[in-house]
N, C-alpha and C positions, 0 to 999 in steps of 0.2 A: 494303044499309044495315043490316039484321037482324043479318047476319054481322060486320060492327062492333062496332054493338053487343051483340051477344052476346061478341065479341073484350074489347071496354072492361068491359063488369063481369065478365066472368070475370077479368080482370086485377085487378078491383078485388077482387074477393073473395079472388085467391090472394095479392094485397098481407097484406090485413090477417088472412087468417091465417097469413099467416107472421111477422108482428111480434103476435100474441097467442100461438103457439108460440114465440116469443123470449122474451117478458114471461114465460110460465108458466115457461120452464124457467128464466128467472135469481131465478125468487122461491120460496119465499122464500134460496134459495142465494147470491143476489147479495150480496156484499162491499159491506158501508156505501162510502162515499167517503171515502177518506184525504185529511186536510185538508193542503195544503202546510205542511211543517215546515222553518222559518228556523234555520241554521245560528246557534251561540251556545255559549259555556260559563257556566254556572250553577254557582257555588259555594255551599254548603250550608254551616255549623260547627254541632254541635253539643256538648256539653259532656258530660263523663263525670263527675259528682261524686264523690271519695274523700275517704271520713272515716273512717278506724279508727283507733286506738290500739294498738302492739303493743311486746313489750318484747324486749329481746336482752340474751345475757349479754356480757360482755366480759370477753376472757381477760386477763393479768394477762402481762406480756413478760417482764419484769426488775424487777430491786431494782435501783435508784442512791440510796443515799443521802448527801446532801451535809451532813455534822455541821459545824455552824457554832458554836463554843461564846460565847453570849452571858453578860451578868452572872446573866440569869434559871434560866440552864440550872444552876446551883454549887449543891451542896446544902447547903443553909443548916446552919450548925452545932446549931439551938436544935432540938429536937424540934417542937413544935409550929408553928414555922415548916417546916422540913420535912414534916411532914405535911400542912400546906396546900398545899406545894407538888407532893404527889402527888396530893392529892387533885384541885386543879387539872388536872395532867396528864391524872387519868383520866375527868375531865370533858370535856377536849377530845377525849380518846381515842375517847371513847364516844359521843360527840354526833353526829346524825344531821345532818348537810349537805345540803340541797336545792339545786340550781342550777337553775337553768331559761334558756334561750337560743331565741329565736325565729329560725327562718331565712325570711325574704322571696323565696319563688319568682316572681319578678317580678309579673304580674299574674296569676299562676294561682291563687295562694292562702299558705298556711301550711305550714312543718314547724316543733312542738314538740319544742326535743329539753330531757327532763329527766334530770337525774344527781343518784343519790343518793352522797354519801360518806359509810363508818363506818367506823369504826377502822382512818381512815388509811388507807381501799380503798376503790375504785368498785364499790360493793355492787348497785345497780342503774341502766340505762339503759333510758328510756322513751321512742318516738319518738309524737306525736298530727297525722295528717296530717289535713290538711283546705285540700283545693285542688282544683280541677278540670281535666280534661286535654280540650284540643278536640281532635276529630273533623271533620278538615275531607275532605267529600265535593263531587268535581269533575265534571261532570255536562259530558259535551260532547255538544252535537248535532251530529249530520252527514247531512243532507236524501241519501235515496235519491237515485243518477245519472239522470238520463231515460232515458225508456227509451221506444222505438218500441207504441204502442198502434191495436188497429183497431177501429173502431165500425161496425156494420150497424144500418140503421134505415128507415124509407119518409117519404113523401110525397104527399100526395095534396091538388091545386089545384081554386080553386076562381073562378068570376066574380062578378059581381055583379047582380041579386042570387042570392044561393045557391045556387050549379050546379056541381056536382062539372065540371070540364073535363080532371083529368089525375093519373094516378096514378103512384106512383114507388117505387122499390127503387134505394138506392144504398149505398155503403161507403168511411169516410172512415178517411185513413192519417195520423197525428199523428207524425211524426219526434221525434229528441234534442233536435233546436231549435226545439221548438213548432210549426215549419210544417204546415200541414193540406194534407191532396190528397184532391178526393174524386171518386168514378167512381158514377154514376145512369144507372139506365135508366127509362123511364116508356110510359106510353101514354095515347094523348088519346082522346078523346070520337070522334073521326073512326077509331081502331082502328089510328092509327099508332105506330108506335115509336119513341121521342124518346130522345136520348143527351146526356150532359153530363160534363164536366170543371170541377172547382175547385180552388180553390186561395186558401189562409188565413196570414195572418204576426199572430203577435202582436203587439198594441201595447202599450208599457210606456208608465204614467203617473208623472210623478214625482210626489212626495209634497210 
C-alpha cells in the first residue's frame, strides 16, 4: 500500500512539474493568440487635392490670313475721318483680350483655362487647376489554410468531497478540419495506470 502510494504522488508531483516547466518556458515567449480572420475585400478612396496655377507659352504654327474687304476697311478720302479710322485700328490692335473657359472634370473638380490676346497674338496661356484625384486602395483578406496543431497539457481528478483520485499527462492532435484526437495516460490513487483515447468534431452554429 506504501508503495502505491508513494507510486501515486510521485506521479503527481512529476505531473505538475512538468506542466510548470511547460508554463515557464512558453512565458513569457508565448505568441498571443491570433484571432480568426474572416475572408473580405475592403476598399479604402482617398482623395489627392490639386490646386496650382501654371502658365505655358504657345508657339505660333502659321499665318492664314483671310482679307475679307468690308465698306469699314476703305480709307476714307477726308483726313480726319482717316485718322479716326487708324486711330481705331490701333486701338483694337493694341487692346488687351481676356478669355477665360472653364473645363468641367466630371465630379473631380475644375480646369481654368485663360488666354490673353494682343496684337492680334496669343500673348499668354494660363491653366488654374483645382480638382482632386482618388486613391482608391483594395484591401483583400485571405484567412491563413489550417494547418495540423498539437497541445500537451495534464489533468488531475478529483471526488467528492475533495480527494485528489487521479492524475493525468495527455496530448491532443487538431487536424485541417478541426477534428481533435487525444492520447492520456494517468494514475489513480490505487498506483495503477489508466489509458485513454478521444476524440472531438466541431460544431458549427448558424447565426
Amino acid at each position: 500500500m506504501i508503495d502505491r502510494k508513494t507510486s501515486f504522488f510521485t506521479g503527481i508531483i512529476l505531473v505538475l512539474v512538468f506542466i510548470i516547466l511547460l508554463q515557464r518556458a512558453c512565458t513569457p515567449g508565448c505568441p498571443e493568440p491570433t484571432p480568426p480572420v474572416k475572408p473580405g475585400v475592403e476598399v479604402d478612396t482617398a482623395y489627392k487635392y490639386i490646386t496650382r496655377t501654371e502658365t505655358k507659352v504657345v508657339t505660333r504654327v502659321k499665318i492664314d490670313t483671310e482679307y475679307v474687304k468690308e465698306p469699314w476697311m476703305i480709307p476714307d478720302t477726308n483726313y480726319d475721318k482717316l485718322k479716326k479710322q487708324y486711330e481705331d485700328l490701333v486701338h483694337l490692335y493694341a487692346s488687351k483680350n481676356i478669355y477665360r473657359d472653364t473645363i468641367i472634370l466630371d465630379s473631380l473638380g475644375i480646369v481654368v483655362l485663360t488666354d490673353t490676346v494682343r496684337k492680334n497674338m496669343l500673348a499668354l496661356r494660363t491653366y488654374s487647376h483645382n480638382y482632386k484625384i482618388p486613391i482608391i486602395t483594395v484591401t483583400k483578406t485571405i484567412p491563413l489554410p489550417p494547418k495540423r496543431q498539437v497541445y500537451i497539457g495534464g489533468a488531475v481528478g478529483a471526488t467528492y468531497p475533495v480527494s485528489v483520485s487521479s492524475v493525468q499527462a495527455g496530448m491532443l492532435f487538431k487536424n485541417k478540419k478541426d477534428q481533435i484526437f487525444g492520447l492520456g495516460v494517468g494514475l489513480d490513487t490505487r498506483g495503477v495506470m489508466t489509458y485513454s483515447l478521444s476524440s472531438y468534431w466541431k460544431i458549427s452554429f448558424k447565426r
